[in-house]
PyMOL commands that place a pseudoatom at each C-alpha (Angstrom):
pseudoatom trace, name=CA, resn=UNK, resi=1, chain=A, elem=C, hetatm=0, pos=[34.754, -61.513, -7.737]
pseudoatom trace, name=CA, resn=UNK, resi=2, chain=A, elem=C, hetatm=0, pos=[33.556, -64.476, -7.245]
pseudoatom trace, name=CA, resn=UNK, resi=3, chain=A, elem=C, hetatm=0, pos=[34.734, -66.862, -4.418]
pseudoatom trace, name=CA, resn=UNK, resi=4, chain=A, elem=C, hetatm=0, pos=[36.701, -70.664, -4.209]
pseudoatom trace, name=CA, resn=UNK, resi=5, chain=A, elem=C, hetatm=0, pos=[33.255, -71.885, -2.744]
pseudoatom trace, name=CA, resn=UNK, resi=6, chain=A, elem=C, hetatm=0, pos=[31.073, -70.582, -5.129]
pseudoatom trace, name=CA, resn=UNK, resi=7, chain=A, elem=C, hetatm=0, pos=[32.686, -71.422, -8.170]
pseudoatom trace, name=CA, resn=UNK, resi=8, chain=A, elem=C, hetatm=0, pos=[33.166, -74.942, -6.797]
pseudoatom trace, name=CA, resn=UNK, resi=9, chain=A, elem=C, hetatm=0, pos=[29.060, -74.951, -6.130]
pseudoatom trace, name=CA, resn=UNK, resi=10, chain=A, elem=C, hetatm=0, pos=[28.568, -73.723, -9.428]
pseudoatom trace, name=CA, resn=UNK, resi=11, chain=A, elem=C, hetatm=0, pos=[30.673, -76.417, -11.081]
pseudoatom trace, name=CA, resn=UNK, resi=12, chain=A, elem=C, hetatm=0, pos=[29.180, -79.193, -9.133]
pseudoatom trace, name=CA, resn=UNK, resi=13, chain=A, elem=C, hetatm=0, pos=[25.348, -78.004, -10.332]
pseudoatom trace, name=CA, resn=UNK, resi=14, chain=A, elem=C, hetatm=0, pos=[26.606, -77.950, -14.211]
pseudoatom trace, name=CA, resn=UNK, resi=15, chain=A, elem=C, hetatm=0, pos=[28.167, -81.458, -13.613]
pseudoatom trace, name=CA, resn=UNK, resi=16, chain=A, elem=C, hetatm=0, pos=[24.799, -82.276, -12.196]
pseudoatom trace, name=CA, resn=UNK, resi=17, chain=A, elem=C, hetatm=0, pos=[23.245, -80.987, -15.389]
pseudoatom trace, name=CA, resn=UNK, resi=18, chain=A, elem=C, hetatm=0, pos=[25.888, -82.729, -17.885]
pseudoatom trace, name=CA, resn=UNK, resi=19, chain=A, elem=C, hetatm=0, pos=[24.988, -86.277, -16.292]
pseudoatom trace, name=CA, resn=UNK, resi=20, chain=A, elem=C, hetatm=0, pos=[20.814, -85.681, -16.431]
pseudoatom trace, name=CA, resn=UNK, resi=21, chain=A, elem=C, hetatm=0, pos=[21.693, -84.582, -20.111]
pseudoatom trace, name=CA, resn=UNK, resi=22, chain=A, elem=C, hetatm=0, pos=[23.546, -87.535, -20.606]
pseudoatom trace, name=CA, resn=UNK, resi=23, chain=A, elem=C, hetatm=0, pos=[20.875, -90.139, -19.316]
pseudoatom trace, name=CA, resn=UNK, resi=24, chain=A, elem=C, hetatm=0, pos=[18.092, -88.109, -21.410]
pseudoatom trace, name=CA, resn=UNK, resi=25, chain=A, elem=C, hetatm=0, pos=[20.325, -88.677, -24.267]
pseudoatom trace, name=CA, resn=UNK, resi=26, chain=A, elem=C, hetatm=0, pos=[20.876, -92.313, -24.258]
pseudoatom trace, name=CA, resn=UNK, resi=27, chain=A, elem=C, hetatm=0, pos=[17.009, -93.028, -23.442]
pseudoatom trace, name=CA, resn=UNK, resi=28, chain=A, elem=C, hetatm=0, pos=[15.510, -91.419, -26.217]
pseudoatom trace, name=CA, resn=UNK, resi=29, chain=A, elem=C, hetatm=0, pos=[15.977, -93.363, -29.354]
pseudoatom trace, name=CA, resn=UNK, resi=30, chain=A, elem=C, hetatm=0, pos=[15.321, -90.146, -32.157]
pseudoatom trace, name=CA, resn=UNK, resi=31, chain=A, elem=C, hetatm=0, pos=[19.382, -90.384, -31.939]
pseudoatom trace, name=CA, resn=UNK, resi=32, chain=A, elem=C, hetatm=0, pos=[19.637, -93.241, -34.374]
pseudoatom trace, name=CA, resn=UNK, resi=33, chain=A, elem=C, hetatm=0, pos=[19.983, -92.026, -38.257]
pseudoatom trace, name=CA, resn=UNK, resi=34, chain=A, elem=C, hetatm=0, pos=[18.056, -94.332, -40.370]
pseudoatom trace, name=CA, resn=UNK, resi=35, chain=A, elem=C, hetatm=0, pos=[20.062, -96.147, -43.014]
pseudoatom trace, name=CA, resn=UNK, resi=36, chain=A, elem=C, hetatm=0, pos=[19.205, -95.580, -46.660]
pseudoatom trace, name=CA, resn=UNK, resi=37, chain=A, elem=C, hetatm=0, pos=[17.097, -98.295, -48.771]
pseudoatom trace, name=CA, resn=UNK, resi=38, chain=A, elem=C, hetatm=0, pos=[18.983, -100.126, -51.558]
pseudoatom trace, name=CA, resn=UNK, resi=39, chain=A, elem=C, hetatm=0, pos=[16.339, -98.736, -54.044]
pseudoatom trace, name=CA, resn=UNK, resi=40, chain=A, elem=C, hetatm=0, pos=[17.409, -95.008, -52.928]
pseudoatom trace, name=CA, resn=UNK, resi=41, chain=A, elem=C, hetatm=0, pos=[19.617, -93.059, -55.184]
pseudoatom trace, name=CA, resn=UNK, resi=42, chain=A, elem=C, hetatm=0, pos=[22.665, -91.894, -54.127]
pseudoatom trace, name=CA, resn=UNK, resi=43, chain=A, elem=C, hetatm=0, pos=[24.152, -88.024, -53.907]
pseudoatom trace, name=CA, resn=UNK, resi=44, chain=A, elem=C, hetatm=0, pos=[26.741, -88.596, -56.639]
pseudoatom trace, name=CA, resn=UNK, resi=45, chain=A, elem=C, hetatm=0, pos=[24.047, -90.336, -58.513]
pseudoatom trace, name=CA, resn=UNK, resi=46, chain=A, elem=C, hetatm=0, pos=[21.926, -87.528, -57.923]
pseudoatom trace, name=CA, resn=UNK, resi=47, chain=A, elem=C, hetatm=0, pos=[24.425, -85.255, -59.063]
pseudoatom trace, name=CA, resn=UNK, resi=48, chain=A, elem=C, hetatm=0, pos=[25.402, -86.314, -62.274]
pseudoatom trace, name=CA, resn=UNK, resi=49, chain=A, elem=C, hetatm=0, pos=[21.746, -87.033, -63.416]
pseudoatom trace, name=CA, resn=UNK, resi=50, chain=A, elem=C, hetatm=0, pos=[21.122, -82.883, -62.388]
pseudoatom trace, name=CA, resn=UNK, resi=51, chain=A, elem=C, hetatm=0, pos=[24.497, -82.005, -64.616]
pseudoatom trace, name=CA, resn=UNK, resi=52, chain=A, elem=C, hetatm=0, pos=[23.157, -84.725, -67.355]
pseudoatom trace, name=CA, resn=UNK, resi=53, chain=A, elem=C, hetatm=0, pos=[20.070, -82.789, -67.430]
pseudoatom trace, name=CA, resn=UNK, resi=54, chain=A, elem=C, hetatm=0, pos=[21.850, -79.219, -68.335]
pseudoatom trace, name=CA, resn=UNK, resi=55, chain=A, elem=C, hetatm=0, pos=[23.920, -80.976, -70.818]
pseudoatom trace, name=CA, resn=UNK, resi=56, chain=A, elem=C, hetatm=0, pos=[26.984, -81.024, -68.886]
pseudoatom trace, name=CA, resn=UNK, resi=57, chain=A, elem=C, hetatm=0, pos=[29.275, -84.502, -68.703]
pseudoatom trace, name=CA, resn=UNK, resi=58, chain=A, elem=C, hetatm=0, pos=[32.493, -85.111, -67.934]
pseudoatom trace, name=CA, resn=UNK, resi=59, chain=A, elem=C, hetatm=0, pos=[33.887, -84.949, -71.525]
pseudoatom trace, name=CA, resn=UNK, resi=60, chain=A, elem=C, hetatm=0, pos=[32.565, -81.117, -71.537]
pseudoatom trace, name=CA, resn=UNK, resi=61, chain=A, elem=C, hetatm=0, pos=[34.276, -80.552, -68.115]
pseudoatom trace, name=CA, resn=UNK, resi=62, chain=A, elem=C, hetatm=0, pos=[37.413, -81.416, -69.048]
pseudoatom trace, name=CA, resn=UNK, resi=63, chain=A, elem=C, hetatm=0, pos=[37.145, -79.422, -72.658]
pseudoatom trace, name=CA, resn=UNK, resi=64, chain=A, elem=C, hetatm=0, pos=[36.319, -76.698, -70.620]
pseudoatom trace, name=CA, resn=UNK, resi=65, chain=A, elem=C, hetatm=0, pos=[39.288, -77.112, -68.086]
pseudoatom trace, name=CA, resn=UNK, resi=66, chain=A, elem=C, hetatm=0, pos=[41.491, -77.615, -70.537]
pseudoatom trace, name=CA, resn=UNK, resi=67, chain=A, elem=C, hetatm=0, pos=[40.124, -74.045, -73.031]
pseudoatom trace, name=CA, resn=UNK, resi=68, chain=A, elem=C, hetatm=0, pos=[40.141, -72.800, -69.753]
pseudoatom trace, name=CA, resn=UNK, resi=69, chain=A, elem=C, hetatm=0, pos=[43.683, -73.001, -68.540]
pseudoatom trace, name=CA, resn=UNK, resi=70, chain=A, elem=C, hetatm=0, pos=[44.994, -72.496, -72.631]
pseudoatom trace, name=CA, resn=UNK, resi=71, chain=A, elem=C, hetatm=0, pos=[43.108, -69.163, -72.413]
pseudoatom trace, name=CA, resn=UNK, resi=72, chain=A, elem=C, hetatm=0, pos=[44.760, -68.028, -68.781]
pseudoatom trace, name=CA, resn=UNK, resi=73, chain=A, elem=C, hetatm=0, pos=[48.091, -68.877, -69.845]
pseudoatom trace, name=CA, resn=UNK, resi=74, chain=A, elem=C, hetatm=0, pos=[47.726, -66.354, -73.152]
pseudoatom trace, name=CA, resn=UNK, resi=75, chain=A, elem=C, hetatm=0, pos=[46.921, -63.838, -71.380]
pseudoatom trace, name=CA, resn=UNK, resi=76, chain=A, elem=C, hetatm=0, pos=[49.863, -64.076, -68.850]
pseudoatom trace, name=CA, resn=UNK, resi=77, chain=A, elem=C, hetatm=0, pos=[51.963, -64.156, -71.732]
pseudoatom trace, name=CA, resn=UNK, resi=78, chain=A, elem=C, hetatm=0, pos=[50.281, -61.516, -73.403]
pseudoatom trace, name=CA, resn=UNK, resi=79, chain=A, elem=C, hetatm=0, pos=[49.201, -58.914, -70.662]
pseudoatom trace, name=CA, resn=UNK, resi=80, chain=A, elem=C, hetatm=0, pos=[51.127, -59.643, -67.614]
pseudoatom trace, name=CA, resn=UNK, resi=81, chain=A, elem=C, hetatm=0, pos=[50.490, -56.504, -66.092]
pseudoatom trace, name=CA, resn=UNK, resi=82, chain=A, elem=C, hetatm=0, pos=[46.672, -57.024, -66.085]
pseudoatom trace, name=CA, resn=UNK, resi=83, chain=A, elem=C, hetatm=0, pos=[47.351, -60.768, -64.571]
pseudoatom trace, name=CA, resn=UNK, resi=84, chain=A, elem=C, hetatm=0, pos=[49.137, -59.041, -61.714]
pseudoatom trace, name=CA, resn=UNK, resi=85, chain=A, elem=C, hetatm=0, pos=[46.988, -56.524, -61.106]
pseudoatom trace, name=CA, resn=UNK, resi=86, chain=A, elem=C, hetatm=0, pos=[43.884, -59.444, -61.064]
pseudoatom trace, name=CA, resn=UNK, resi=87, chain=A, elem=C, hetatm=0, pos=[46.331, -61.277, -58.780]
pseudoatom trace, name=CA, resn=UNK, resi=88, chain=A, elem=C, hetatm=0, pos=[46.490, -58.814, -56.773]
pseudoatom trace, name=CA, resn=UNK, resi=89, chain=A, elem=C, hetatm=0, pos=[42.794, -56.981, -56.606]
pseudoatom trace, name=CA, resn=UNK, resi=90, chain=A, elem=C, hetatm=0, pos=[41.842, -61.174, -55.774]
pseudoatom trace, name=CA, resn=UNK, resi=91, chain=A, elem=C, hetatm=0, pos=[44.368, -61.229, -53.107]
pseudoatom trace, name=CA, resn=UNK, resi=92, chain=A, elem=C, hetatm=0, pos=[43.107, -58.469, -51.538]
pseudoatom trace, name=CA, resn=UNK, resi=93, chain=A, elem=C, hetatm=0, pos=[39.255, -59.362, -51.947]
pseudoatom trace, name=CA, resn=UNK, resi=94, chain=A, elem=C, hetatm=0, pos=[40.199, -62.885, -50.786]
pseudoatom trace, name=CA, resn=UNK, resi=95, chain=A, elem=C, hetatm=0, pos=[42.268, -60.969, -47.602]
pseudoatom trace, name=CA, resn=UNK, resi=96, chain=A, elem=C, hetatm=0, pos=[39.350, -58.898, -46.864]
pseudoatom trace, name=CA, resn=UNK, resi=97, chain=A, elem=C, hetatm=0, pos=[36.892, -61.981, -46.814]
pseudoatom trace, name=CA, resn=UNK, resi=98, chain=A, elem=C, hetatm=0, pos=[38.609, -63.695, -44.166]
pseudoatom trace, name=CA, resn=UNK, resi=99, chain=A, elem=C, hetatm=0, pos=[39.459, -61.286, -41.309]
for i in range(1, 99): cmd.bond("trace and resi %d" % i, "trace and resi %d" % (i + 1))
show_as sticks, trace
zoom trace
């Protein structure tokens, strides 16, 4: 185990090393992000020219959202055994993902 005076040494040499880091730091100037040009195009920009070039818009995301959600809500009222047995099989993938 170590003793009072040499954790104390120890803690004084990492301070030591925190402050050198910290003067490093502030003299180099590869820090400083560069701001983006005006003529640049931005992500969301980006984004919706990518979907725009599958064929997907906004109007089709919402048809779908909406077909989507119509379709779940059959089936609950049709097979509600099978949407608590997905319910369930996703809780317990979703359980096992996260420990």
């Amino acid at each position: 185990m170590a003793t009072k005076a040499e954790l104390e040494a120890e803690l004084e040499a990492l301070r030591r090393e925190v402050k050198q880091y910290a003067k490093e730091s502030k003299s180099r100037n590869s820090d400083v992000i560069p701001a983006k040009s005006a003529d640049e195009p931005n992500d969301t920009d980006a984004l919706k020219e990518l979907l725009d070039e599958h064929g997907i818009n906004a109007e089709s995301i919402d048809a779908f959202k909406g077909s989507f959600l119509k379709e779940l809500t059959d089936l609950q009222k049709k097979n509600p055994l099978v949407v608590l047995v997905a319910a369930c099989a996703l809780g317990i993938i979703v359980g096992r993902a996260l420990k």
